[in-house]
Each structure stands twice: as C-alpha cells, then as structure tokens.
N, C-alpha and C positions, 0 to 999 in steps of 0.2 A: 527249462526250470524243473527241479526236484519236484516229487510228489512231496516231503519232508518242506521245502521250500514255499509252494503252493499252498500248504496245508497251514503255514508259520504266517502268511499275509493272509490269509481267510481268520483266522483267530485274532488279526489286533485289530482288522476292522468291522467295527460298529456294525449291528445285524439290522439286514437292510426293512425300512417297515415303512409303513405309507408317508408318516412324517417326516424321515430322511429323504424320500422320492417327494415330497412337495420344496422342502425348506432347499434343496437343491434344483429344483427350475425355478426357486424365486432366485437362488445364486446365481442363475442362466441371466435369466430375465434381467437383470440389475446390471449385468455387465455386457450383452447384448440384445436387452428388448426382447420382450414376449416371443415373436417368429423365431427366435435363437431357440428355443425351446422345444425340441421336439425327443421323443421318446429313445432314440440314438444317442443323442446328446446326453441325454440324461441317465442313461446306463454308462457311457465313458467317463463321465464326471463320479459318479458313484463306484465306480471300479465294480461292476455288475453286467452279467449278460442281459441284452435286451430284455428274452424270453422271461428273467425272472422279475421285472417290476409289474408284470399283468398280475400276481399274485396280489399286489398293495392297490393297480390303481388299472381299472379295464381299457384305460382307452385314452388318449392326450385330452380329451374333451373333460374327462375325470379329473385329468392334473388339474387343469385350468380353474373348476370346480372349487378342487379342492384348495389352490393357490387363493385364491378368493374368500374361503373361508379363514388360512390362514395369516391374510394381510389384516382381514376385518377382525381377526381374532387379535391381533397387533393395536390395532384402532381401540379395541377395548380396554384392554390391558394399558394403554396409554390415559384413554377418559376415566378408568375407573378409580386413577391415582388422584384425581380434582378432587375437592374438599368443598370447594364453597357452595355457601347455599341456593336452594333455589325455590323456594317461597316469595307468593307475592313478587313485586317490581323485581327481588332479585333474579329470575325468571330467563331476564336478557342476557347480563352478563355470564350467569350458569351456561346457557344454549352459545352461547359465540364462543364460549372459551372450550366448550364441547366438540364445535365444530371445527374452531380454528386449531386445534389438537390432532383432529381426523388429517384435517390436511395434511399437518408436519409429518406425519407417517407417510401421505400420500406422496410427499415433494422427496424421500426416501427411496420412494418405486414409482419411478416415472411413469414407466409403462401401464401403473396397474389402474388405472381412471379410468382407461379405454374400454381395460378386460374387465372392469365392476360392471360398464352398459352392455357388452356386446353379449353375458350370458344371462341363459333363460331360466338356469333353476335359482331357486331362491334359497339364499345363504342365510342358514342360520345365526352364525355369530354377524351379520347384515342385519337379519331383524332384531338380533337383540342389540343392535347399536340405537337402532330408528325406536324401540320400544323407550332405551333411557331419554330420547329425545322428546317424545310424546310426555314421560313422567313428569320432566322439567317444565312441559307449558301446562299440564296439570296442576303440578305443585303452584305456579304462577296466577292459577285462576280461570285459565282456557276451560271451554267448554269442551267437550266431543268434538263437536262438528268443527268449531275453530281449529282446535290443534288438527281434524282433518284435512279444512282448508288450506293452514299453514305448512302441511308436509308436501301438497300438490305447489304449491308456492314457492316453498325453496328447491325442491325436485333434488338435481344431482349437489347442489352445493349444502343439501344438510347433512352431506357425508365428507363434504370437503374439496370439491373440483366441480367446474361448471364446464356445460355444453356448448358448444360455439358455432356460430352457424359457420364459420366459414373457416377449412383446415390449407392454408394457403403453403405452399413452400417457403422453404430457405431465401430471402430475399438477399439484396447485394450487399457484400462489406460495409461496415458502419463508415459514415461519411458520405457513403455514393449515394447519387441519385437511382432511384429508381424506375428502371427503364418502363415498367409495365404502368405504372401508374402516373410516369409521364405523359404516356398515352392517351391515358383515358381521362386526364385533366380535364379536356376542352367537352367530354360528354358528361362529366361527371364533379364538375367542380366541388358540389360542397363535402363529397362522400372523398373525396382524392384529398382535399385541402386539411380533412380532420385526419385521415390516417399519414400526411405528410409531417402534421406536426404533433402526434403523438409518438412517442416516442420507447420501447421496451428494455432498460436499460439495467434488468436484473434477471437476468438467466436463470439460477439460482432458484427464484422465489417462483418461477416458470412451471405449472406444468402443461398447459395446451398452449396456443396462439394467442393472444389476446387475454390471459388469462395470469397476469401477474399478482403479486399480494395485493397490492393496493387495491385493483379493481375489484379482484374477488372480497378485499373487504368493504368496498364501496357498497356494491350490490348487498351483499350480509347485513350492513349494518339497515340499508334502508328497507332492506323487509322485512328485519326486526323491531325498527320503529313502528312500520305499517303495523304489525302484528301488533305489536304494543299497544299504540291506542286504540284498537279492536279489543284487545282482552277489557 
C-alpha cells in the first residue's frame, strides 16, 4: 500500500476516541458475548493498532467499565423519554414502567446483566438511574428509610434483570424428555414435577434461566404492591 493510499484511509475514518473504543466492544459484545471482547479484537474492528486504544482506555477492565456506563447511559436516555406522572398512588405505575424500560435495553444486550454485577466500580450514569428511582417513591410519599428498604428489596431487578440462584445449561430439544431430571424424580418429586411442567416458551423476552417477562413481571408487580401498602 502507498504512503498516498495509507494516508487517504486514515483521513475518512472517524478519529479514534474512548467512545468509538466503547460503542465498538458493545458491537463485540452483541454479536459474540462479552468474552468476544477483548483488546485485539477491538483494535481489528476499529481498523487501529492495538498500541493505540491505551491512549482512550488503560486496560480491558476500563472497557468493561466504561461499556456499563454506556449501556446505563442507554437506560437513561430511554426512562428520560416517560412523561407520566409520579405523585402520590401514581408512584407504581411511574417505577414499573421505569423499570420495565431498563429492561427493554437490557433484552437488546444480553450479555450486559451479568457484566452490571460482576463490576466493582460504581457507574455513574448507574447511580443516576437508581437516583430517578428513589425521586419516583419520593414523589409517591415514601419515606427515606422506605424508599431505602425498597431499593434492598428489589436489588438487581430495579434496574431491569434478576439474579437466579441456579445457571443450569442448554437442556434437550423441546419435546424430549429430560434426562437429568428424570433422574432425580424419585429424590426429588415436588422440585422435578414443578420444573417438568413449567415451561420457557419465549426466548426473545429471555434474559437469564428462569427469568422470562412474565416472571420478572410477576416478581415486579408483587413488590410493588408490598411497597404500596407500606408507603
């Protein structure tokens, strides 16, 4: 390749800055899952030498950081577009439609539920999600201490995805039996006989195990109640 050449494709692409190295491992991420993501990758997809993304971001622990900032920056930008009120009783429907928002971003990036819990620093555009959460059970009539209770209450699902105690594999083709829990029928009848006939039949609305819309609106709606007649 020409120097003339070389110099003619560095001029039409876009100069490289910490936001182009994030919004590019969430592009990783979305077509291969977070581990797809690593600092190689991420200068090949950018048409960049490795050496030069430590200028925007020190370290993959950085990206990840930063990719969390910019999904919850997503989450914002999505609630900030809601209108309805949140005074008094209106209170509920303001926080569910809040959260159930957060999700739809969430169900967008599958992967990024896991990498919200697995990091330690704390995401600004995170707190300022959880801050308009608290305003809503303010406005509603919540005390302090309530709206503190209630954020230990709903934990990961006031952001949109819930924690599951069990990350089981890929089970068999829809139709079969399943061999493993065939097994454990005769030890385990009532815990075998409820997961035989429940059934996960929207992938789509999926993002953990166990953790379909329905249920996660199940679970939302009844600790919004609970909270309810507390406030």
């Amino acid at each position: 390749m020409s120097l003339a050449t070389r110099s003619k494709r560095t001029e039409s692409r876009p100069a490289l800055s910490r936001d182009r190295v994030l919004r590019a491992a969430i592009e990783i991420a979305d077509e291969g899952g977070i581990a797809a993501v690593t600092m190689r990758r991420l200068a090949e997809s950018l048409g960049a030498e490795a050496m030069s993304l430590y200028h925007h971001v020190a370290n993959k622990e950085q990206v990840l950081d930063g990719v969390v900032d910019v999904i919850a920056a997503e989450i914002n930008e999505a609630v900030g577009r809601l209108t309805q009120p949140t005074r008094g009783a209106a209170w509920r429907s303001a926080a569910r439609e809040r959260i159930l928002t957060a999700r739809r971003v969430l169900l967008r990036h599958r992967w990024a539920a896991a990498l919200f819990e697995s990091r330690s620093a704390t995401s600004p555009e995170v707190l300022l999600y959880f801050d308009g959460l608290v305003g809503i059970m303010r406005d509603g009539g919540f005390s302090n201490d309530l709206a503190h209770h209630a954020m230990h209450a709903l934990g990961s699902r006031a952001i949109g995805f819930s924690q599951e105690l069990f990350t089981p594999g890929a089970g068999p083709a829809a139709g079969e039996p399943d061999p493993v829990l065939a097994g454990m029928a005769g030890r385990l009848p009532h815990l075998v006989g409820m997961l035989a006939e429940v059934m996960h039949d929207d992938p789509d609305s999926t993002i953990g195990w166990c953790d379909d819309q329905a249920e996660f609106e199940f679970g939302l709606d009844l600790l919004l109640d609970g909270l309810d007649r507390r406030r």
